[in-house]
C-alpha positions as CSV (number, residue, x, y, z in Angstrom):
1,X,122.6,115.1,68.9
2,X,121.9,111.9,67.5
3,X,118.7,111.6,66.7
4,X,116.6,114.8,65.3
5,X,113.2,114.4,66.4
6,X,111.1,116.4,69.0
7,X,113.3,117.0,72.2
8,X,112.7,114.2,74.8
9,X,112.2,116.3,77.9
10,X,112.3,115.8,81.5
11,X,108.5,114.2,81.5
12,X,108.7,112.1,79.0
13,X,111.9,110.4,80.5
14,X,110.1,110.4,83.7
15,X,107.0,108.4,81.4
16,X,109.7,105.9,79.9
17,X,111.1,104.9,83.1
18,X,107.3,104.7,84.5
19,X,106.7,102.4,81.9
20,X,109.3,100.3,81.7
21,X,108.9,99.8,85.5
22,X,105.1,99.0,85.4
23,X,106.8,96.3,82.7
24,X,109.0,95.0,85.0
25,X,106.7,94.9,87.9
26,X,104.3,92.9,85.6
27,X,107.2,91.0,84.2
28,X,107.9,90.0,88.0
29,X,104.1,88.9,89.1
30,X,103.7,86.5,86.2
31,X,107.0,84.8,86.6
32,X,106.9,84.4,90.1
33,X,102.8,82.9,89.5
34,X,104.6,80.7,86.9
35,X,107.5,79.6,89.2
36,X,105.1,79.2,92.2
37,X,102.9,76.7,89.7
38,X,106.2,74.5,88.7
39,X,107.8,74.7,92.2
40,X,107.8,75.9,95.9
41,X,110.1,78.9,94.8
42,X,108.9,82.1,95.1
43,X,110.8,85.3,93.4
44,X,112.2,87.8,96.5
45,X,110.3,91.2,96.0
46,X,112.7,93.3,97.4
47,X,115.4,91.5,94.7
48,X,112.8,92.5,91.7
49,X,112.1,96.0,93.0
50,X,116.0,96.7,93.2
51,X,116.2,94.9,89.3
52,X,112.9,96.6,88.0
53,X,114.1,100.3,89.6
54,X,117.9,99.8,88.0
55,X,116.4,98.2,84.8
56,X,114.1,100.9,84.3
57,X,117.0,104.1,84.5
58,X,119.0,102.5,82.9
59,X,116.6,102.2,79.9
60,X,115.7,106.1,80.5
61,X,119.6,106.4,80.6
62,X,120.1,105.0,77.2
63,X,117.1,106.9,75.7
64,X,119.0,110.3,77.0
65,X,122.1,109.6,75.6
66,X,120.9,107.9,72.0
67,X,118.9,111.6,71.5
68,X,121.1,114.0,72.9
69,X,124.5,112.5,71.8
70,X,126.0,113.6,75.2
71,X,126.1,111.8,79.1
72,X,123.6,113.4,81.6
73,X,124.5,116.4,84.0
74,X,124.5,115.5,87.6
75,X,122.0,117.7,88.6
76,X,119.4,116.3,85.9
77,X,120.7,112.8,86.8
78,X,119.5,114.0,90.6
79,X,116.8,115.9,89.7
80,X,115.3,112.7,87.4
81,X,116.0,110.0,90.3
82,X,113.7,112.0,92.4
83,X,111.4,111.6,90.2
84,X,112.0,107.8,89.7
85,X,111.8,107.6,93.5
86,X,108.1,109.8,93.0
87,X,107.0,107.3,90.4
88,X,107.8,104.0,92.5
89,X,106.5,105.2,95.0
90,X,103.1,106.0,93.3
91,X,103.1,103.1,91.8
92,X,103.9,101.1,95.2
93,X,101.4,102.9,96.9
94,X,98.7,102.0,94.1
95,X,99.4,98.2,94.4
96,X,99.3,98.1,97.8
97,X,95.8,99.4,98.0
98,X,94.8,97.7,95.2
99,X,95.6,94.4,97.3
100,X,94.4,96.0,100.5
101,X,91.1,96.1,98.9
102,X,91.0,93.0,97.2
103,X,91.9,91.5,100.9
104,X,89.4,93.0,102.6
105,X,86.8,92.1,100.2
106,X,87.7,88.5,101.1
107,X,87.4,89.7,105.1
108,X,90.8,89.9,105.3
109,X,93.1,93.3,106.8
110,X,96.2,93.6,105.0
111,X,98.2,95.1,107.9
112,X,97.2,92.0,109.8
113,X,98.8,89.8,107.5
114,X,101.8,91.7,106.2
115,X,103.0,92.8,109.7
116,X,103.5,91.4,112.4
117,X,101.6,93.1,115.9
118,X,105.1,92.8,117.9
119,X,107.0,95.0,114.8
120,X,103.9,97.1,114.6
121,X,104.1,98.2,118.0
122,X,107.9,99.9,117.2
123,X,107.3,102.4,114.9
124,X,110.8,103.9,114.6
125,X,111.7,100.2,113.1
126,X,109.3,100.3,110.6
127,X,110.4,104.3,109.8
128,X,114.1,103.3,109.9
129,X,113.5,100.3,107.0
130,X,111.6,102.5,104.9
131,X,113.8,105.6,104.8
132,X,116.7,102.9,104.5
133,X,114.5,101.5,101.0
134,X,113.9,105.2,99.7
135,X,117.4,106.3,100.0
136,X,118.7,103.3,98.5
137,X,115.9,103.3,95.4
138,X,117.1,106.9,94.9
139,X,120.8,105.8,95.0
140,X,119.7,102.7,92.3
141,X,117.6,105.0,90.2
142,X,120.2,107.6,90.3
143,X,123.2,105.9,89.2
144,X,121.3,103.8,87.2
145,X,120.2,106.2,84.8
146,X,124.0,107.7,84.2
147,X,125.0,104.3,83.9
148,X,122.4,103.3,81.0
149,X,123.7,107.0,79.4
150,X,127.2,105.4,79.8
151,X,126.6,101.8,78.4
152,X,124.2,103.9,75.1
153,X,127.7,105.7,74.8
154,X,130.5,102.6,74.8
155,X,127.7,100.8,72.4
156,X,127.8,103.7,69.5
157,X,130.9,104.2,70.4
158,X,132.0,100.3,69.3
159,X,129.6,100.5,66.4
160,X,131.1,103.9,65.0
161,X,134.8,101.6,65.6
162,X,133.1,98.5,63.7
163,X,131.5,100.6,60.7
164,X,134.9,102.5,60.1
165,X,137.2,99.1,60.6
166,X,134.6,97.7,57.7
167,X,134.7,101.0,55.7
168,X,138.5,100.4,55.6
């Protein structure tokens, strides 16, 4: 173990990646407000959510390994990208009805804008793309998180090789 304060457990792991993605999904809104002022480009969302999800393990990866001086098991690895996948999907489900409500306080319906009535209509489509975008956040989160552990690891490992070269 490399550090000696209180253990980090499974919840707080599961409150440093929710963090660090409610960072990154901020990080995102204003930078694509300040690229829509200076230009016609707008950011992707679906490119951010991937960054912000693999961003975020990877930070919760690197917390893990710099306190317990060892790489993650597979099944915590697992068990914690379910939890990822629990925690952006609370948080996506919160921003969506947060907009949903601002929309329709403006006389607007959400699912009238963001979907088109000839997609509506085939609901195994609409099914199909959003068990295709769980699966692969779970995939991101999970092998994001082993390979923030992983990059925490080669880092103290080439500052324990610096520190003895210099102690030479």
């Amino acid at each position: 173990m490399i550090e000696t304060s209180a253990p980090l457990t499974e919840k707080k792991l599961i409150s440093i990646f929710a963090l660090w993605l409610l960072g990154f999904t901020v990080l995102y809104v204003v930078a694509d407000f300040l690229a829509s002022l200076v230009s016609d480009v707008s950011i992707p969302g679906h490119v951010t959510s991937i960054i912000a999800v693999m961003g975020s393990s990877m930070v919760t990866g690197d917390a893990y390994f710099k306190h317990y001086g060892k790489m993650p098991s597979n099944a915590l690895s697992w068990r914690l990208a379910v939890w990822f996948l629990v925690v952006n999907l609370a948080l996506t489900i919160t921003a969506v009805g947060i907009m949903a409500a601002i929309a329709s306080l403006n006389g607007f319906s959400l699912l009238d804008m963001a979907i088109p009535s000839d997609v509506f209509g085939d609901v195994w489509l609409i099914v199909g793309v959003g068990v295709f975008v769980l699966v692969l956040d779970l995939l991101i989160a999970r092998f994001g998180f082993s390979l923030g552990a992983k990059s925490a690891r080669k880092f103290l490992a080439n500052q324990a090789e610096k520190s003895a070269r210099k102690n030479k």
